[in-house]
C-alpha positions in Angstrom: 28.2 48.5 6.0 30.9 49.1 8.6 28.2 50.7 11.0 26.0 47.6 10.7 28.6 45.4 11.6 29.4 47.4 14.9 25.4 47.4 16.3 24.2 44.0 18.4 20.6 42.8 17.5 19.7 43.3 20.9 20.3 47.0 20.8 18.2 47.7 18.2 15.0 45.9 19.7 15.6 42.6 18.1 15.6 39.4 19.4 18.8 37.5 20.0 19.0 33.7 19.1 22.1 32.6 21.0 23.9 30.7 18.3 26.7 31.5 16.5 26.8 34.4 13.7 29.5 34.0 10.9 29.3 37.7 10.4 29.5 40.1 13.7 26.3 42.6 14.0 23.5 43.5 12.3 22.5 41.0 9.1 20.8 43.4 5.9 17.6 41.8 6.9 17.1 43.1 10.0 18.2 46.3 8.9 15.7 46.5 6.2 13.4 45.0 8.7 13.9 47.6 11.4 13.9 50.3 8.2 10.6 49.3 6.7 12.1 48.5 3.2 13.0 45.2 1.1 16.3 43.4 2.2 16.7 43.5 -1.8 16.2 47.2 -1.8 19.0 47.9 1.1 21.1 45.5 -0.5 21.0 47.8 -3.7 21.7 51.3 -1.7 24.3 49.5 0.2 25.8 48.4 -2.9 25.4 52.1 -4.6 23.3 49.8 -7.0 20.3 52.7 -6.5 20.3 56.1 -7.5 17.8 58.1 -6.2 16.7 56.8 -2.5 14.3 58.8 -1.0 14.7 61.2 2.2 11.8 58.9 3.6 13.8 56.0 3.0 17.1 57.8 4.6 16.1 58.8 7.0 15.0 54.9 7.8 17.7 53.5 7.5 19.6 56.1 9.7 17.1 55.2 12.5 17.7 51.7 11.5 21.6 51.9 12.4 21.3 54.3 15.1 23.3 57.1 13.2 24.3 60.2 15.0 23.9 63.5 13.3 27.6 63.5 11.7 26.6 60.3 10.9 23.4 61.2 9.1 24.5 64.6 7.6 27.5 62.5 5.9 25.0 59.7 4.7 22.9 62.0 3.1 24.9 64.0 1.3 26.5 60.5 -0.1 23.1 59.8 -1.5 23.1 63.6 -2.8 20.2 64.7 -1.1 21.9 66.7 1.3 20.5 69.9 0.6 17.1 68.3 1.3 17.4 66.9 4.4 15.8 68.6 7.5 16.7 67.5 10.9 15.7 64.2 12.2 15.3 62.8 15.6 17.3 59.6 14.9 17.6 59.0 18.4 14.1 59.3 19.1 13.0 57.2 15.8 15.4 54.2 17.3 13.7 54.5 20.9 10.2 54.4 19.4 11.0 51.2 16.9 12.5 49.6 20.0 9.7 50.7 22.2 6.9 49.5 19.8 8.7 46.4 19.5 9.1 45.2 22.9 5.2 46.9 23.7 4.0 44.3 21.0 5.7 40.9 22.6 4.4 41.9 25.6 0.6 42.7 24.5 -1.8 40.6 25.9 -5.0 41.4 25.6 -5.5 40.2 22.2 -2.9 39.9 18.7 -0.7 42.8 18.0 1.9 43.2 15.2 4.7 45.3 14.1 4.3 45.8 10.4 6.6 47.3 7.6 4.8 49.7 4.8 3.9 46.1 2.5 2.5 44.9 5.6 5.6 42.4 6.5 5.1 41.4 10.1 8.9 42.5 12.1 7.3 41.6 15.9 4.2 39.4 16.4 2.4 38.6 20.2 1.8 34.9 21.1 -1.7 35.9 20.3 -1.1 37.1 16.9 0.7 33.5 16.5 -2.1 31.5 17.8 -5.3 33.3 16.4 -4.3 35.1 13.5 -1.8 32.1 12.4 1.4 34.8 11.6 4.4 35.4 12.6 7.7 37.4 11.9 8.7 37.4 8.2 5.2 36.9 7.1 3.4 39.2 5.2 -0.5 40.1 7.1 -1.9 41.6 3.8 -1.0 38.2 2.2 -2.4 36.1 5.4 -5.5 38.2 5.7 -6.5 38.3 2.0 -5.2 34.9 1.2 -7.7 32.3 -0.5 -6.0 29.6 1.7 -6.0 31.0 5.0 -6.6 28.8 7.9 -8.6 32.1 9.5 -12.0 32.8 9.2 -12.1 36.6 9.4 -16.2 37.8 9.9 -17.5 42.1 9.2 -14.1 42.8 8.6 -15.0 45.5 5.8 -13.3 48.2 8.3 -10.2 46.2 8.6 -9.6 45.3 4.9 -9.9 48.4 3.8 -7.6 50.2 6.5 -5.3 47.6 5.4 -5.4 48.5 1.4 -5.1 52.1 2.1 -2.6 51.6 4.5 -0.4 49.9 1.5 -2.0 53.1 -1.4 -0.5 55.2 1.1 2.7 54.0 1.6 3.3 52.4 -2.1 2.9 56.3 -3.3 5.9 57.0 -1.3 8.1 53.8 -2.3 6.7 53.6 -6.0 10.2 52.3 -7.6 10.5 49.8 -4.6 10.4 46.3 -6.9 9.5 44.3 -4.2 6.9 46.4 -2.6 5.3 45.8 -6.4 5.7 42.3 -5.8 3.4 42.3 -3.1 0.7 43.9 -4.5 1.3 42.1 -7.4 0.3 38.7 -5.9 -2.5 40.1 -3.6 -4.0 41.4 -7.3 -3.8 37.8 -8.1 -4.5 35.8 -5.4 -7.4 38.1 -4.3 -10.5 39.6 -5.9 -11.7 41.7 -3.1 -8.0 43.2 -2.5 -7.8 44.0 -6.3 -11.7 46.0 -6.0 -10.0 47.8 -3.0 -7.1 48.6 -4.4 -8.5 49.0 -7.9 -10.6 52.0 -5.9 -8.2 53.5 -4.7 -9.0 53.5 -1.2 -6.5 55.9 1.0 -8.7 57.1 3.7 -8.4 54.6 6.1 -10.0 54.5 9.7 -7.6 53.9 12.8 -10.0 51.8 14.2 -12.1 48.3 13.2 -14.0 45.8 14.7 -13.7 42.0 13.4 -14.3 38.6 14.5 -11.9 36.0 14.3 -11.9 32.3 14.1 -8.9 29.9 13.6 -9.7 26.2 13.9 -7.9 24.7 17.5 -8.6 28.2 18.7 -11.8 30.0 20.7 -13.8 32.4 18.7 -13.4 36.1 19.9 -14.9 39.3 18.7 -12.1 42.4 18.8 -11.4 45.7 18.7 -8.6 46.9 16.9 -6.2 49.9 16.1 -3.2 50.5 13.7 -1.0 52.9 14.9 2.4 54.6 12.6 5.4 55.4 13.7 5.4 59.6 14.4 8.6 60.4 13.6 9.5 58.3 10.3 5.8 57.0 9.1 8.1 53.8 8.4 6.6 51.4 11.0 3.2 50.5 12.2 1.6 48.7 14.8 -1.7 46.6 14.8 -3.2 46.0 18.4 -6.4 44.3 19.1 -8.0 44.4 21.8 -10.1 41.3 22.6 -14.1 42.2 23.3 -15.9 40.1 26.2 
C-alpha cells in the first residue's frame, strides 16, 4: 500500500482529472486497472485476504506499481512464491502499458481500446466512444454481446469469437478470480450466442477480423481490426480498428 500511495496517476499512463484527491497516489482501481485484475481481487491481496495469487498476477501488479527488482523479489517471496519467480522486466512491462495507453488516445483511424483479461475497457479513442458507444470502466464483451446495445455489429463471426477465446484463454489462468466469474456469468445470461461460444470452448482465436459497424447518430463504416497482448505480462490487450474506405 505504501508504494501505491507514493506513484502519481500520471506516471503510470493514466489520465489526471485535476481535482482534489482525499488520498495521495494511486486509488486500488487504477491499480487493478493498470494490473488487469478486479479492484475486489487487489483489495483482497492487499489486505492478505488471498492465499495463493498467481506469479501471472504478481508479476502484474509489480508492473502496476512500478516495483524495482528489490522490490519485486521482496513482494514475492511475501506471497511465498519466491522460489518460482523468474526475472521480470518490470520496467519494460510499465513502459509498454504506458505506451499502449497513450498509442490508444491517440489512434485515429478508427476505435481502439485497451482491454483487461474480462474485457474491461482501461483507455478508449474518441472513436471507440462515438461508434462503438464505450468507454473506460465498461466492459466490451458486455457492450458487444449485449441484447440492448445501441450498435448494430454486421459478419462479425471473426470478432465474437476472438473475443470468447480471448476471455477461455485468460479465465484458465485467473479461474479463482470471483469477479472474472461474474462476467461470464452475465454474458451466459444475457447472451445465447456468447454462451454457444463459450459453451464450445473456443480458444483459438484469429488476430485479425473484419466487421461493420453501425451506431444510430453515427456514419456506417466497414473495418479492419486487430487485438494485440501485452508481450511481456499477457495482462493487457489492445483492440485497433482500422476503418476500410
Amino acid at each position: 500500500m505504501s508504494r501505491r500511495t507514493r506513484l502519481l496517476p500520471e506516471s503510470c499512463g493514466l489520465p489526471h482529472f485535476r481535482r482534489r484527491r482525499r488520498a495521495p497516489g494511486l486509488r486500488r482501481e487504477e491499480v487493478s486497472a493498470l494490473a488487469g485484475i478486479s479492484t475486489a481481487y487487489y483489495t483482497w491481496i492487499e489486505q492478505g485476504r488471498t492465499f495463493d495469487v498467481s506469479i501471472e498476477v504478481l508479476g502484474a501488479i509489480s508492473g502496476a506499481l512500478q516495483l524495482n527488482e528489490i522490490e519485486t523479489t521482496h513482494l514475492f517471496a511475501l506471497a511465498g512464491k519466491a522460489t518460482q519467480r523468474s526475472p521480470l522486466a518490470t520496467d519494460s512491462m510499465s513502459a509498454w502499458r504506458g505506451a499502449i495507453f497513450e498509442f490508444v488516445r491517440r489512434f485515429e483511424r478508427g476505435p481502439a481500446l485497451a482491454l483487461s483479461p474480462w474485457l474491461e475497457v482501461n483507455a478508449a479513442n474518441q472513436s471507440a466512444r462515438e461508434s462503438l458507444g464505450v468507454d473506460t470502466g465498461a466492459n466490451f464483451a458486455e457492450a458487444f454481446f449485449g441484447a440492448e446495445r445501441s450498435v448494430t455489429y454486421r459478419n462479425a463471426d471473426a470478432l465474437a469469437g476472438a473475443l470468447v477465446a480471448l476471455m477461455r484463454r485468460n479465465y484458465a489462468r485467473d479461474i479463482e478470480n470471483a469477479h472474472f466469474a461474474g462476467v461470464i456469468g452475465r454474458l451466459r445470461g444475457r447472451s445465447g450466442s456468447f454462451t454457444a461460444l463459450w459453451d464450445g470452448h473456443v480458444v483459438d482465436d484469429a488476430p485479425t477480423f473484419d466487421v461493420e459497424i453501425e451506431r444510430a447518430g453515427t456514419a456506417k463504416g466497414r473495418f479492419h481490426g486487430v487485438i494485440l497482448s501485452d508481450p511481456i505480462s499477457v495482462r493487457q490487450f489492445a483492440l485497433f480498428m482500422d476503418r476500410v474506405e
